[in-house]
N, C-alpha and C positions, 0 to 999 in steps of 0.2 A: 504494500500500500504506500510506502512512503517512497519508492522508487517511482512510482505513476507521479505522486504530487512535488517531487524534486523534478519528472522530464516536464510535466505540465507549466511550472514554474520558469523552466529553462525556455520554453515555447513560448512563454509570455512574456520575457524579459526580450527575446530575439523580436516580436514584434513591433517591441517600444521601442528600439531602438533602430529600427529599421524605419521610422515613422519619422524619428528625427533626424536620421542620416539623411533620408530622401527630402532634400531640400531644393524651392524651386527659386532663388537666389542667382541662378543662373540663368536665366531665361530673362527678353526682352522687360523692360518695365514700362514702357507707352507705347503702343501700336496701336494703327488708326483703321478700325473695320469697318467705318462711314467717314464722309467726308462733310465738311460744312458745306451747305447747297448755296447758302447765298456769299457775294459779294462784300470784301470786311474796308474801312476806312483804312489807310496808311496811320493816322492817326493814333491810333486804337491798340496798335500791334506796337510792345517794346522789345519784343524779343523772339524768337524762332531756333529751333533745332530740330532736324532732320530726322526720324524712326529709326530705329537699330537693323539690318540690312535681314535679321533673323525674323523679322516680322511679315504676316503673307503679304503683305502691300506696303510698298513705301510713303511715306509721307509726311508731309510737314506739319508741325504742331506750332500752331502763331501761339506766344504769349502777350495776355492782353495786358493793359496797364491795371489791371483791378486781378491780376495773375492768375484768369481765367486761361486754360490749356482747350488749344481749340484744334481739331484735325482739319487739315485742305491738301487739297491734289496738289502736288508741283507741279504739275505738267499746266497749271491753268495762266492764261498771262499776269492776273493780278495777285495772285502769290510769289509768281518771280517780283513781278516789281516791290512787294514787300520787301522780300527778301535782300532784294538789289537796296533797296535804298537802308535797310538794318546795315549790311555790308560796309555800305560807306559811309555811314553813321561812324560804323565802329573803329575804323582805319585811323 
């Protein structure tokens, strides 16, 4: 009897720690699975950085002056010009 509740033991302690080893710390922290549909002010936007490349879709993420995180297409014109004009902002 005390052989089953020492292996039983051993099987419970290997769960808990396998719970804690499997940490998901390694995987992307912002990825964008919609995009904003409307048009944003230059204004509005103080800051921008790009998606981690491990995400299904790339994207940019406008930081707003009230440090709301917003997803938009890069591909769209008025996110590049965001983008352009943060750039030379920052230079």
């Amino acid at each position: 009897m005390k052989t089953t509740h020492i292996l039983l033991l051993c099987i419970l302690g290997a769960a808990l720690v396998s719970t804690v080893v499997c940490d998901n710390s390694i995987n992307p922290n912002d990825c964008c699975f919609k995009f904003y549909p409307r048009r944003m002010k230059k204004d509005l936007v103080k800051d921008y950085y790009v998606t981690d490349h491990r995400c299904p879709r790339t994207g940019v993420i406008l930081v707003t002056q009230k440090t709301r995180h917003i997803c938009a297409d890069p591909s769209l014109s008025w996110v590049e010009g965001i983008m352009k004009m943060l750039d030379e902002k920052n230079l």
